[in-house]
C-alpha positions in Angstrom: 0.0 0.0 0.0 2.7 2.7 0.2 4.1 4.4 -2.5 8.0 3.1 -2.5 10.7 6.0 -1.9 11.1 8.1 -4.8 14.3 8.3 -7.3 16.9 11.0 -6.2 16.0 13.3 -9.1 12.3 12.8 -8.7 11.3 16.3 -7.0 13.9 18.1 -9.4 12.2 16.8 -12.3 8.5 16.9 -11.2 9.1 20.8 -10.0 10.1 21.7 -13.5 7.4 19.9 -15.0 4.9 22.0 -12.8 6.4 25.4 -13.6 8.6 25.5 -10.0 12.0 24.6 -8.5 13.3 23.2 -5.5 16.5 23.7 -4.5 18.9 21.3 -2.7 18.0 22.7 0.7 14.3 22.1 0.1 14.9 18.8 -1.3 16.5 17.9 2.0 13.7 18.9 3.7 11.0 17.3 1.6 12.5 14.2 1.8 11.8 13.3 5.1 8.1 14.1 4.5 7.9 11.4 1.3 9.5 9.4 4.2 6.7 9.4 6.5 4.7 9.5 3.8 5.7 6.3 2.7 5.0 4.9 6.4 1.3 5.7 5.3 0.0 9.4 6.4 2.5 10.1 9.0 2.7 13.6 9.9 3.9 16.1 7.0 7.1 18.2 8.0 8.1 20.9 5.7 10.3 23.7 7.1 8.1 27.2 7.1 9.3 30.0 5.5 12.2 32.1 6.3 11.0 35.3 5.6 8.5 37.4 4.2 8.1 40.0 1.8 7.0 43.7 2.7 3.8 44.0 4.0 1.7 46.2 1.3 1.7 49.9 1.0 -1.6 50.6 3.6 -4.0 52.7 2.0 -6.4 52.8 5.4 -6.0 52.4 9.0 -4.7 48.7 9.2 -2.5 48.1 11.7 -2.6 44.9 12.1 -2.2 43.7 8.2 -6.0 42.3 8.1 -6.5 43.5 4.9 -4.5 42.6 1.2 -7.4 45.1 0.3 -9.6 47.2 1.1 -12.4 49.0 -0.6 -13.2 53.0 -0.4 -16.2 53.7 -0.8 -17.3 49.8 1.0 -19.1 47.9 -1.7 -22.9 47.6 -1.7 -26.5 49.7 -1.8 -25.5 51.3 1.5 -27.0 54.6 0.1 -29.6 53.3 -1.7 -32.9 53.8 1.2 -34.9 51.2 -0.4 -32.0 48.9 0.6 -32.7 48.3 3.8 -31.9 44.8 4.3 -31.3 42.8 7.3 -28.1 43.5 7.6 -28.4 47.0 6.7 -25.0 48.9 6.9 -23.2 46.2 9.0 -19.3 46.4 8.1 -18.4 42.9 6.5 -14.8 41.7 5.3 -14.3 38.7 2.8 -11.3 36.6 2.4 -9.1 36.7 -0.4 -10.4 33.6 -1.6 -14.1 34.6 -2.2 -14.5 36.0 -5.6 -15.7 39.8 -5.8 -16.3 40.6 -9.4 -13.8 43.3 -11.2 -12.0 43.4 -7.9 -8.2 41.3 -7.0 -8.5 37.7 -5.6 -5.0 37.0 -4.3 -5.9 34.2 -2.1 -2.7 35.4 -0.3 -0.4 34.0 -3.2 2.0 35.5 -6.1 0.7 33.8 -8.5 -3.0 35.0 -8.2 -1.4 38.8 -7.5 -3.4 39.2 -11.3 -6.5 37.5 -11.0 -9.5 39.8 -11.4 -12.6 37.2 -11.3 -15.3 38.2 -13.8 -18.5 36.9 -11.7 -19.0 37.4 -7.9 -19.1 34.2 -6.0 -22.3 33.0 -5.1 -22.2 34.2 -1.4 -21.3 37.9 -2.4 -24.2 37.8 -4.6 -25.9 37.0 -1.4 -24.1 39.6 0.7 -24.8 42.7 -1.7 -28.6 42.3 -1.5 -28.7 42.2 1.8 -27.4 45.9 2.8 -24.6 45.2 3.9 -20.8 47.2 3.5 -17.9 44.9 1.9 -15.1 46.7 3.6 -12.4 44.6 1.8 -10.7 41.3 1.2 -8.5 39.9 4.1 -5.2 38.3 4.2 -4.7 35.0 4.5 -2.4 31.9 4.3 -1.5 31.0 1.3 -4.3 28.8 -0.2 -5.2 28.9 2.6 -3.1 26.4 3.4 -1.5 27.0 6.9 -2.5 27.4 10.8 -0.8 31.0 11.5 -1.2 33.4 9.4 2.0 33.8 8.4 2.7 32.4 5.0 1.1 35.0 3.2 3.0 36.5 0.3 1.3 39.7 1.7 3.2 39.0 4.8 1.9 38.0 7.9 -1.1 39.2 10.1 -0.5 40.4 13.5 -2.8 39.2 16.1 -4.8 42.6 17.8 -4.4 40.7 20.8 -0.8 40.8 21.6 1.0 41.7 18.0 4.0 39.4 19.2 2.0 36.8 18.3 0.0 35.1 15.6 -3.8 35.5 15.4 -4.2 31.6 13.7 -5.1 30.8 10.3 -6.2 30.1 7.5 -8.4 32.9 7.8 -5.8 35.3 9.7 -7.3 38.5 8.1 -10.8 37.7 8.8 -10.0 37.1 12.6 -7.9 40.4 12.7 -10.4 42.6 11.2 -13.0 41.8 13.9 -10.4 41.8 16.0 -9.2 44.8 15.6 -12.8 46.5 15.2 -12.7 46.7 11.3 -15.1 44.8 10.7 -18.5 43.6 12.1 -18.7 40.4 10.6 -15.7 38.4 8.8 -16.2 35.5 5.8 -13.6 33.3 6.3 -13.1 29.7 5.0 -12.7 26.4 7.5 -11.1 23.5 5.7 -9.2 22.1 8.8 -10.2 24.7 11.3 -9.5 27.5 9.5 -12.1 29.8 10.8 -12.4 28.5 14.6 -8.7 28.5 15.4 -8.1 32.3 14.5 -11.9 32.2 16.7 -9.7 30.9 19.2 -6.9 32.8 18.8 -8.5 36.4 18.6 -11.0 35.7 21.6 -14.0 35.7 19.1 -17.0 33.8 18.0 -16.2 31.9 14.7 -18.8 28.9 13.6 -17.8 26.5 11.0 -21.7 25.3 9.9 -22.6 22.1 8.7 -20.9 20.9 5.2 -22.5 22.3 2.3 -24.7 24.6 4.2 -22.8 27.9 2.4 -22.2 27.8 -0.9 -18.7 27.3 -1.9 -19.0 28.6 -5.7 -16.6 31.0 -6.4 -14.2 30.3 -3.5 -10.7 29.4 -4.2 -10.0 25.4 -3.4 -8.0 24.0 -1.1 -10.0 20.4 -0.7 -13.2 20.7 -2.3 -14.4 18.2 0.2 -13.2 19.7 3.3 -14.2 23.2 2.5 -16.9 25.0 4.4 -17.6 29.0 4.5 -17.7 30.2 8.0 -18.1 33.0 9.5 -16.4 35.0 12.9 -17.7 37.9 14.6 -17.8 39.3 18.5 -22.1 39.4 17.9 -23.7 35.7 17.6 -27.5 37.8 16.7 -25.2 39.0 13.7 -23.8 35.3 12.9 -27.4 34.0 13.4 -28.8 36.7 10.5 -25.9 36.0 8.2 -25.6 32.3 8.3 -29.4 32.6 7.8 -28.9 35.0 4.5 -26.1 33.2 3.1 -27.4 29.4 4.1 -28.5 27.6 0.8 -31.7 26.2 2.6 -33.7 28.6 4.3 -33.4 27.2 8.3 -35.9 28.7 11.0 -33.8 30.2 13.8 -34.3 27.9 16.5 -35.1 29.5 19.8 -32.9 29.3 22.7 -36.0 27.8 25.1 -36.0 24.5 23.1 -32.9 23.6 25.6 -31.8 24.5 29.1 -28.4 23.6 31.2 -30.6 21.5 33.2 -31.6 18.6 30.6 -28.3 19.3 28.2 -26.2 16.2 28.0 -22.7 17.0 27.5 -20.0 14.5 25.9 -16.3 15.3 26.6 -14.4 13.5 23.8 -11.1 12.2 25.7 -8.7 13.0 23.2 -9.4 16.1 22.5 -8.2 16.9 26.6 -5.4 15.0 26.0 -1.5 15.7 25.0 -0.7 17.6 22.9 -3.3 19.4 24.4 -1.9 22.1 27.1 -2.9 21.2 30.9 -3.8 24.5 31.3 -6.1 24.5 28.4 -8.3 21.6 29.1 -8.2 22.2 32.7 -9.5 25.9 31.9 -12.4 23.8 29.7 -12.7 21.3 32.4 -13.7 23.9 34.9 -16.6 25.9 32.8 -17.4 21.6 31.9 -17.4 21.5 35.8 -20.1 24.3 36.7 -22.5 23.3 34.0 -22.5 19.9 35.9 -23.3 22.1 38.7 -25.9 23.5 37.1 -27.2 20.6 36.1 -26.4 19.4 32.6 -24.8 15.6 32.4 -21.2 15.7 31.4 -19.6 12.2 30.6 -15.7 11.6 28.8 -16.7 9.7 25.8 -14.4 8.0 23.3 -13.1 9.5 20.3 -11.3 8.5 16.6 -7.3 9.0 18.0 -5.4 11.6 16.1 -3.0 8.9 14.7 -5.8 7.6 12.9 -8.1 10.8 11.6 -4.9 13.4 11.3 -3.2 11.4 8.5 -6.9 10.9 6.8 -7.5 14.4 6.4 -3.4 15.1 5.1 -4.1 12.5 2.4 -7.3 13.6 1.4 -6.2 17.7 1.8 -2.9 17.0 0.0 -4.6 14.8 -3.1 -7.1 17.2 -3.6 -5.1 20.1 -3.0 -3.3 18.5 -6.1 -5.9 17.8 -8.2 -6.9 21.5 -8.3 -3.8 23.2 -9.1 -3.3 20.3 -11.7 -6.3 21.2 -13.7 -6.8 24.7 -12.7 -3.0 26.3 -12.7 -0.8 23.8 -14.1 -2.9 23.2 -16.8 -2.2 24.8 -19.7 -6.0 24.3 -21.3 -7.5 25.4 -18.2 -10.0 28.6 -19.4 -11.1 28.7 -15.7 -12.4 32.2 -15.1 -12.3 32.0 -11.1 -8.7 31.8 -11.7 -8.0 33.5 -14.9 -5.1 35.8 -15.1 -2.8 33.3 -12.8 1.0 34.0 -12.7 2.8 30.9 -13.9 6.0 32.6 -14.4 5.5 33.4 -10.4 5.5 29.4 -9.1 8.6 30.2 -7.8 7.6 32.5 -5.3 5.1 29.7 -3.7 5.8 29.3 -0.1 8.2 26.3 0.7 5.2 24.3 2.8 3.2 24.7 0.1 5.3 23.6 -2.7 6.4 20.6 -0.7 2.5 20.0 0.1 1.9 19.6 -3.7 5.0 17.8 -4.6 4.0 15.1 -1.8 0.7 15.3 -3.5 2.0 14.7 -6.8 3.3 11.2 -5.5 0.2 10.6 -3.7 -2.1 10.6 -6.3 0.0 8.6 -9.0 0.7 5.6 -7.0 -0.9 3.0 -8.5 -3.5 5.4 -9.4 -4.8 7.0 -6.3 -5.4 4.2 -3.9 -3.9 5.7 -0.8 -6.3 9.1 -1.6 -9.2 6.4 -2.2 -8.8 4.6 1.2 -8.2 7.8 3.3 -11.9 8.6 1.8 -12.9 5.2 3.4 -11.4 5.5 6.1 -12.6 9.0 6.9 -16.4 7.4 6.5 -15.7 5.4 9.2 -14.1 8.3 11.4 -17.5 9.9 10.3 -19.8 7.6 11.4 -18.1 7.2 14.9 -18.2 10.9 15.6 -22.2 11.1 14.1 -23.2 7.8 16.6 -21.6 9.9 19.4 -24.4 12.1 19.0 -27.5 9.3 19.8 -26.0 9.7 23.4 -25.3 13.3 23.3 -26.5 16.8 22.6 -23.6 18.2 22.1 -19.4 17.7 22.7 -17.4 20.5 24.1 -13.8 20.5 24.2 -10.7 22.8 24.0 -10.7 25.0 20.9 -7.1 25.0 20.0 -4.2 22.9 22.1 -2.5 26.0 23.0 -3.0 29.7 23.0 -1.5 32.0 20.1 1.6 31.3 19.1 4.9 33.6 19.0 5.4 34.8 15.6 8.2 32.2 14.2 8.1 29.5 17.1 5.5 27.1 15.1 6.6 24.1 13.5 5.4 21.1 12.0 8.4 19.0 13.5 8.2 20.0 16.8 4.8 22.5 17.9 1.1 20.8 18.9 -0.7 20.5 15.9 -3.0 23.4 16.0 -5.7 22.0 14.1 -5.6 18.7 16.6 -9.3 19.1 17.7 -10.9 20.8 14.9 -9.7 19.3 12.0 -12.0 15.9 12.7 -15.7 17.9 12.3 -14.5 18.8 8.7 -13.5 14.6 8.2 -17.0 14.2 9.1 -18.8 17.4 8.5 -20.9 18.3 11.6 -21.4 22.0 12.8 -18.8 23.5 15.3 -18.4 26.6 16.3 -15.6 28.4 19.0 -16.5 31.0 21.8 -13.8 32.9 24.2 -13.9 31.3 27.6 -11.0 33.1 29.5 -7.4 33.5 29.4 -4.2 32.2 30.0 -0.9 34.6 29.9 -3.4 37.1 28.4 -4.0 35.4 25.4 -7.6 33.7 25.1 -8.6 30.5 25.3 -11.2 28.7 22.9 -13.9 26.3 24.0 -15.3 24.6 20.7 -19.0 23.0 21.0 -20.1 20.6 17.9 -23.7 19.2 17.3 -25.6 17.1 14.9 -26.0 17.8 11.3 -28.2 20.8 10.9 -28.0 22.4 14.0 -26.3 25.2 13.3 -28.8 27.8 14.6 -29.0 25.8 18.3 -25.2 25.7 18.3 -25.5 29.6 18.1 -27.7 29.4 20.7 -25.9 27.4 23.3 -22.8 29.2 22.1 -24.9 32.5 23.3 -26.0 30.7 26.6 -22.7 29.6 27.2 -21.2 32.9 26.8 -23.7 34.8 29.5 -23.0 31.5 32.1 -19.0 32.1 31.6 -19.5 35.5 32.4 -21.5 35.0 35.0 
């Protein structure tokens, strides 16, 4: 079943062949991934970049590098008084990977520095009926593939918590801009927590719904089965009328009296407590798990798909699909993709290093005896999904840390050596159930996440606890 170890020259000719090279140092790096690779999905381990370019010339009041850019006038009706939809001048900020018609889509990337899309994707469409003001498009990882924020050819985002340190990712930009008071309301995108952890970081609310509940047309890929919209704001009445304007099915708002702390039954998944979680992170979950005990709810540890199991599944599926789109949207010489049109091929070069090593190991992954280790992570992440779904015939919902750790120091993550950040979000995208993180406290001044998943569909009674659970924290 695993691909054998690849020829010397194998990465200096497959680089050339996709319009990038490698050099020797990179090579030596990359090597050791294939390696684990070839142990079947261990973890990936490319080096992160050594630098950055300049951060943009700021037109507006940015401090924080939120933005890649930002629009002035805002987009939308605003002065239009028969426009007076329901979210009638709230401030809203996009990601760079959500396609705004006649406008850049860099999806924090050289390559797409020239992309203009020709059609608005399908939740801007949305948005712009609604009232709204599109303040700008935010920086992000590359491709959104990263966990800090900082591998953005923009350069990085600075966290408006402490600036020392990074405010998570993918959707760094959309977390800063609320962050920082920029914004009302963020669109971000949550492939493997991309929209929770910079939650988590930032100390705001950010919901990842259900799979498919937001429309994804238009939206840059990164694994087009993992992909979800999200969205991250300080207001959850705000999330509730946005995630109802941009759902594709219209959901009645549930109301908050169809539960109470007294009848809630509460499932603790074990391993999302344990190492590499922080002691001082699940403890500070532990406690608020604690009180609603107190308070009446029933709280039991339940099991749990391990991390060595569901973390390599989602790698494999990420990286091979991950490939499959850049094969037959940029490398592609026929491609007539208009999402995309304009891409900088001559600019491949400029691809940050985890990035390029992510598609080179992806390259490998998918021609191996034509795709059979992508085709068994897919059945082996139905089984991951169906133990996570059965959970909830015992349980209302599962609670558990957000993120293993608070924010990191800008520079000190690594995919060798640092707790994967995505640890205990990146299994609700495997399987596709709604999750959402709300700030419950502090630890060295940087806030700490509590992440609370439910059934399929229940977005709007996630919002609902997540607003409960807010007012009993502060309490």
């Amino acid at each position: 079943m695993s691909p054998p170890l690849p020829p010397p020259d194998y990465f200096t000719s497959i680089s050339k062949q996709l319009g990038f090279s490698v050099d020797k140092g990179e090579q030596n790096s990359l090597q050791p991934v294939i390696n684990q690779l070839s142990s079947f999905f261990e973890i990936l381990t490319p080096e992160p970049p050594s630098h950055h370019p300049p951060r943009p010339l700021l037109h507006f009041d940015d401090p924080h590098n939120a933005f890649i850019t930002q629009f002035s006038p805002a987009l939308g009706n605003v002065s239009d008084p028969s426009n007076l939809g329901a979210l009638h001048g709230v401030r809203v900020a996009v990601k760079d990977n959500i396609a705004i018609k006649n406008h850049p889509m860099t999806a924090g990337s050289a390559i797409l520095s020239n992309c203009i899309p020709t059609q608005n994707a399908t939740i801007v469409d949305k948005l712009l009926t609604t009232g709204c003001k599109i303040v700008g498009k935010t920086n992000m990882d590359e491709f959104a593939f990263g966990p800090t924020g900082e591998t953005s050819y923009f350069g990085p985002t600075l966290n408006p918590i402490n600036t020392n340190y990074t405010p998570g990712g993918s959707s760094s930009g959309s977390g800063a801009s609320v962050a920082s008071k920029l914004a009302d309301i963020a669109i971000g995108t949550d492939t493997g927590g991309s929209v929770r952890i910079p939650a988590s970081f930032c100390g705001l609310v950010g919901i990842k719904p259900t799979y498919e509940t937001i429309s994804t047309n238009g939206v840059v890929e990164l694994s087009h089965s993992l992909d979800t919209v999200g969205l991250l704001s300080y207001d959850i009445d705000l999330l509730r009328k946005t995630l109802s304007l941009l759902s594709n099915e219209k959901i009645p708002s549930s109301s908050s009296s169809q539960f109470n702390l007294e009848t809630l039954d509460i499932g603790l998944p074990k391993p999302l407590y344990d190492n590499p979680v922080a002691p001082e992170v699940s403890n500070s979950i532990l406690e608020i798990a604690n009180q609603l005990k107190e308070n009446g709810s029933t709280i039991t540890f339940s099991d749990f798909p391990k991390s060595e199991l569901s973390s390599p599944v989602w790698r494999a599926i990420s990286m091979g699909e991950l490939y499959q789109y850049f094969s037959q949207e940029i490398f592609s010489k026929s491609s007539q993709s208009s999402l995309l049109s304009g891409v900088s091929i001559d600019k491949l070069g400029l691809l940050s290093p985890s990035l390029k090593q992510y598609l080179l190991a992806g390259s490998q992954l998918m021609s191996y005896k034509d795709g059979i280790i992508y085709a068994t992570a897919l059945e082996r992440r139905e089984v991951i999904q169906n133990h996570i779904h059965n959970l909830f015939d015992h349980f209302d919902i599962l609670i558990s840390p957000t993120t293993p750790t608070t924010a990191f120091e800008f520079g000190t993550f690594s995919r060798n050596t640092s707790p994967p950040i995505n640890h205990n979000t990146h299994p609700f995208n495997l399987s596709g159930h709604p999750a959402i993180s709300i700030p419950c406290g502090f630890e060295n001044g940087l806030p700490i996440g509590l992440q609370i998943v439910g059934n399929y569909g229940y977005d709007y009674v996630l919002l609902d606890i997540a607003e409960t659970f807010l007012k009993f924290i502060e309490n």
